[in-house]
N, C-alpha and C positions, 0 to 999 in steps of 0.2 A: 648528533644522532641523526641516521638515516636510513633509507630504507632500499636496499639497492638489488642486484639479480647481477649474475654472469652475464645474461645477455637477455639487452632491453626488452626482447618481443616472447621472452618466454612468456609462458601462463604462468598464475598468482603459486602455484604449490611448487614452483621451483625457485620463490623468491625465500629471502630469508633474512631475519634482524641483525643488525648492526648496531652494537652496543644496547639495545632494549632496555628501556627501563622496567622489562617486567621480570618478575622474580627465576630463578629457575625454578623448573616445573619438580624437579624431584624433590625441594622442599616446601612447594606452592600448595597451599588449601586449598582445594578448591572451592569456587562460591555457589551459590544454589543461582542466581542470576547475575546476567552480565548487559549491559546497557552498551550498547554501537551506536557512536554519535562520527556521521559522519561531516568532515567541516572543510570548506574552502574558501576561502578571501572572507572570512567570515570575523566579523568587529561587535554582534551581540552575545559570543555563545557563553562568555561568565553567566547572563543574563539565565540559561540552560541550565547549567551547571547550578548555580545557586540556588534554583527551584528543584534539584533532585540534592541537593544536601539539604533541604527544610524537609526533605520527608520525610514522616513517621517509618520508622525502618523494620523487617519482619525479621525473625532470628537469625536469619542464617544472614553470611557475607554475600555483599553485592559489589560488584565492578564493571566499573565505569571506562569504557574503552574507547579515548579520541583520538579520531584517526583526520591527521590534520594532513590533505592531501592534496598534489599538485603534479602535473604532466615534467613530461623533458620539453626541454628548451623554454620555459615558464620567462612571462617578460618578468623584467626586475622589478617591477609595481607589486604584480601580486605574491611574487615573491617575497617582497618586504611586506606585505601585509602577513600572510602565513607564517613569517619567521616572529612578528610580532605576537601576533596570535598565540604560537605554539610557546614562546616565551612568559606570555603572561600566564594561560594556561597552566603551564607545570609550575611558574610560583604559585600561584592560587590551588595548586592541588597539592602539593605538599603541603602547606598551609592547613589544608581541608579535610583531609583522608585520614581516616578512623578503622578501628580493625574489622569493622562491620561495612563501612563504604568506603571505597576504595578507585579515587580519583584516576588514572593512566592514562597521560598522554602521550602518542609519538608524530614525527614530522615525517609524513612518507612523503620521500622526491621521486624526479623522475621518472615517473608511472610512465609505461610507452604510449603516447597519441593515440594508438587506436581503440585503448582499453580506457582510458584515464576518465574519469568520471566516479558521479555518484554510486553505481553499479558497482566498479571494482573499490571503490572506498567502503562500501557494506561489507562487499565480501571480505578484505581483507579483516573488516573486525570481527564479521561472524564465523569464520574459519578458523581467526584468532582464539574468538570463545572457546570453541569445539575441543581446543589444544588444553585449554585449561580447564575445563570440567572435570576431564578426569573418566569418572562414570558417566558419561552422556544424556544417560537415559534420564536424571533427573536434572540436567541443565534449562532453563527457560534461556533465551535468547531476547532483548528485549530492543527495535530501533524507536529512536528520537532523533529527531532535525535540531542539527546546531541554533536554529533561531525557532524554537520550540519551548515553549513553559509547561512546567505540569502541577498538579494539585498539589496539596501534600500526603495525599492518601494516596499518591499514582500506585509505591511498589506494593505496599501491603495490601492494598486490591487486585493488584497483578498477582503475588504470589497467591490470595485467596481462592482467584478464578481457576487456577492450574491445581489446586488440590483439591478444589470441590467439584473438577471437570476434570477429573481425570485420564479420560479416554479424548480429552478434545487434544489436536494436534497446533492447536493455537489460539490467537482472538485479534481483532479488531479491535481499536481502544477508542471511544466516544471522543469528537475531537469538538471546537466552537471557536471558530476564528474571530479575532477582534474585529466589532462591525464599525472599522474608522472609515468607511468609503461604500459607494452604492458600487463598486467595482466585488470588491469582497464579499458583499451580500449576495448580490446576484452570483458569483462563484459559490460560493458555496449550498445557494440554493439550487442552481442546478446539479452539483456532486450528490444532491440530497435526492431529488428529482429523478436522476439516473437510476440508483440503489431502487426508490419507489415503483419506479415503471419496470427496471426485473423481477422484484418481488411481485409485483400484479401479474408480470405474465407467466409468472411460475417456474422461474431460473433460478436452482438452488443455490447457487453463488452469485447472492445479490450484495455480500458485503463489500464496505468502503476499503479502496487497495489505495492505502496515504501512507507513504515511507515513513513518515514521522511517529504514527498510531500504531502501533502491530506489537508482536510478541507470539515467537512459538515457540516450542517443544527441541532443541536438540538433537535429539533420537529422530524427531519430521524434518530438521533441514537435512539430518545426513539423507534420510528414507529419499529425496526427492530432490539432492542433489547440490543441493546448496543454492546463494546467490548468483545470479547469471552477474556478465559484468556491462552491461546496456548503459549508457548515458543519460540515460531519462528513460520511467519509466518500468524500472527494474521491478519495483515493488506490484504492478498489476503481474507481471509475468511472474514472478517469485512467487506471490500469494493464490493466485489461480492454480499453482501447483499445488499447494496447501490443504486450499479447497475440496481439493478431489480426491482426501485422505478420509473425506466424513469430520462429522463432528463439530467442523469450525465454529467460532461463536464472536459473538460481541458484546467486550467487556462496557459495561454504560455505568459502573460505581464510581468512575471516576473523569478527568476532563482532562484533554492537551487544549492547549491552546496556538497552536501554529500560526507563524508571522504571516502578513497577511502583505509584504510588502514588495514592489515590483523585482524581477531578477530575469536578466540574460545567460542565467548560467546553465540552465539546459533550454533542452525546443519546445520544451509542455511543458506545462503544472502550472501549481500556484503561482508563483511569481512570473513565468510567461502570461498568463493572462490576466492579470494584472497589468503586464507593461504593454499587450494589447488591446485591452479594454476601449470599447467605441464608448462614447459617452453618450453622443448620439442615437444610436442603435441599443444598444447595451447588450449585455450576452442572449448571443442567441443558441439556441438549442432544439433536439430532435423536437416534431411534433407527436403527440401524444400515439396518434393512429400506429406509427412503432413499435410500441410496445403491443399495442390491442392485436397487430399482424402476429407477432410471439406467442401470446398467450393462445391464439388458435392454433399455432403451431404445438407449442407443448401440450394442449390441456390435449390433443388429440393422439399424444405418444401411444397409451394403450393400444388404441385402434390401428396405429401406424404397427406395432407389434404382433399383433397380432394377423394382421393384413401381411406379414412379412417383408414389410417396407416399401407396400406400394401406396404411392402418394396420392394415387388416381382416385382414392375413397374418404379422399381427407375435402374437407371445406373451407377453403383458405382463400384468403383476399388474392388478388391481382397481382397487384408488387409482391406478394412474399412466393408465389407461384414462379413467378418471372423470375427470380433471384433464385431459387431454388432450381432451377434448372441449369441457370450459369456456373452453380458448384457442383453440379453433376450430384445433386443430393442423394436421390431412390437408389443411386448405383453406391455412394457410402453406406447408407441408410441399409442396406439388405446387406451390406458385407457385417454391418454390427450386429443384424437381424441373427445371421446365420453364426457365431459365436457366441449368442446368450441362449443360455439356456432356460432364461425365468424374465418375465417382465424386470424386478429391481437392479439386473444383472444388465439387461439391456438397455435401463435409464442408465444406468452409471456410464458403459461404453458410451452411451449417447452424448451427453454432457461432458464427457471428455474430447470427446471429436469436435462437439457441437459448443464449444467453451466462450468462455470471457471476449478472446480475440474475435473468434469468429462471429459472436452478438456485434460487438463493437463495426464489425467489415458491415456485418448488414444495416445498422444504422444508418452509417456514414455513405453508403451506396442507396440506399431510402432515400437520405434527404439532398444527394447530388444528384437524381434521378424522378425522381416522384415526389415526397416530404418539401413542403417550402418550410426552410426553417422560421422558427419562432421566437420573441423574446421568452425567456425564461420563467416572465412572470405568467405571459396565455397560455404555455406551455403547461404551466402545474394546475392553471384554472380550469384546464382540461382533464388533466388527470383527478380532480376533486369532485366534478364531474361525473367522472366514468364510476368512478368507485359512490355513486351517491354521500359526499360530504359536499357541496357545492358552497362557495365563497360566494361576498358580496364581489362583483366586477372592478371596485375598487383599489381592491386590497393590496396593501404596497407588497413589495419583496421582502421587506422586513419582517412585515404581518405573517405572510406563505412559512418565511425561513423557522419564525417562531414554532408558527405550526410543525413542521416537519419536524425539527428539532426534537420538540417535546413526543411528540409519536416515537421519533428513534431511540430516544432517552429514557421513556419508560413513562414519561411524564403525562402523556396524552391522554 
């Protein structure tokens, strides 16, 4: 079985299956969800799979789509890993798959160099889904990381949230990474960190974008285009689309658990820093004053609208001034002005111009510029601070992480 294209450099919608193990589609059910796992050189993911066949299952069929993937000219190492893989896999899902859960795996080769990654292995299974739903409109879409565990409530609270939120175009799904290392804690305290200091400065899309946690609507990935195919990464650009539909939510009845272990297989995320991690240093991150530069920016949007986008009457720090100048802001700013007709109209345009990425560009020119970065732990001791909950000076990372946790989870 494999996965092949006329000619290696087309795009994904002119590829097409060779020999598939999935059913034809004119006698196929379709399922009310489908799970995108996407896997390469990957040696835990039964460990995945096993934790979504204990789950309590909700009426309708679910399927399970792994998409076990690799570039052209792949050395023969991971090759043999992936053929391993893919091998064991479909024993273990034939095995496994029930008329309600329904294991699928295939071995995509080949993929061209310039696309091949985790990006286009999303897309190729969320594009897959799309094909088998059928009626779209009530498809959920749901990704997991091959080296990802989940609860045994994961689906039946997945499919809960999407019928008691009906209008939501997707969720976030509460995640708690194994704390085997002060590497992992401190990561994951600062992902927690980050989300907090948007939320304080009043950045409507302050949810967590982790490939492994998510789940939308169908009917929202066609609305918005699908999965890009990015090598790392794909999931903050995918989901900031999402975002900007209204509605988004974060599901917290239930818990992934994502591997917590080092990996070269993309330039960022979890496993990058991990296999970066100073010990010495330990993670470091924005300093708090970041965020407090934002929230002057936003909380001042009215005034900025109705001012018709002149900046001149706004009260803003130093750095966010100076940086505001360098993107040529009042001159965007009055082009969004002049297009909305209503304040909520010209927050929306605003937030879309003024998005994810673009918070992110100012951060990381903050702290290359002005901001001396921080360990992760002064970092949040500041933020506890600002918001009047103040810690003892001591409190480890684990302490902070607890904290936060429980605030995000509902628990706090």
């Amino acid at each position: 079985m494999s996965f092949y294209s006329e000619k290696k450099n087309l795009y994904l919608s002119r590829y097409a299956w060779q020999g598939s193990c999935f059913e034809d589609y004119s006698t196929h059910v379709p399922p009310e969800m489908i799970i995108v796992i996407p896997s390469y050189k990957e040696t835990t993911l039964l460990s995945t799979l096993q934790s979504i066949y204990a789950c309590d299952l909700p009426d309708s069929t679910t399927e399970v789509l792994i998409i076990i993937n690799q570039p052209e000219d792949e050395s023969e190492e991971n090759e043999a890993i992936n053929l391993c893989s893919y091998r064991e896999t479909l024993k273990w899902s034939e095995a496994h798959s029930t008329e309600r859960l329904k294991f699928l795996p295939v071995y995509v080769r080949d993929l061209p160099k310039k696309y091949a990654g985790v990006g286009l292995a999303r897309k190729i299974g969320m594009d897959e889904a799309i094909k088998r739903f059928g009626n779209y409109e009530n498809g959920i879409i749901i990704n997991i990381d091959a080296d990802t565990t989940c609860e045994p409530d994961y689906l039946l609270e997945i499919a809960t949230y999407f019928k008691t939120n009906p209008k939501s175009p997707g969720c976030s799904i509460y995640f708690e990474h194994p704390l085997d290392s002060m590497a992992i804690t401190e990561y994951e305290l600062f992902l927690r960190y980050y989300s907090h200091g948007l939320k304080y400065a009043g950045f409507p899309f302050y949810f967590q974008t982790v490939g492994s946690a998510f789940a939308v609507r169908a009917s929202s990935y066609l609305i918005q285009g699908g999965m890009n195919k990015r090598k790392a990464g794909e999931d903050f650009y995918f989901l900031h689309k999402i975002f900007s539909l209204g509605n988004f939510g974060t599901l917290t009845k239930t818990t992934l658990h994502p591997s917590s272990r080092m990996s070269d297989r993309v330039p960022f995320g979890t496993g990058r820093a991990m296999l970066e991690y100073d010990e010495i240093t330990g993670f470091m991150t924005y300093d708090f004053s970041t965020f407090m530069d934002l929230k002057q920016l936003f909380d001042a949007l009215p005034t900025l609208f109705s001012n018709q986008g002149n900046v001149d009457s706004l009260l803003l720090s130093p750095v966010l001034q100076e940086y505001l100048l360098l993107i040529n802001f009042e001159n965007e700013v009055k082009k969004i002005t002049m297009r909305s007709s209503s304040y909520p109209i010209f927050s929306k345009h605003f937030f879309n111009w003024f998005n994810g990425f673009a918070i992110m560009k100012y951060c990381n020119w903050s702290r290359e510029h002005h901001y001396t970065p921080l360990p992760v732990q002064q970092a949040v001791m500041q933020y506890r601070k600002q918001i009047n909950a103040p810690l003892e000076s001591g409190s480890s990372p684990g302490e902070l992480l607890k904290i936060l946790r429980d605030e995000d989870n509902g628990r706090g």
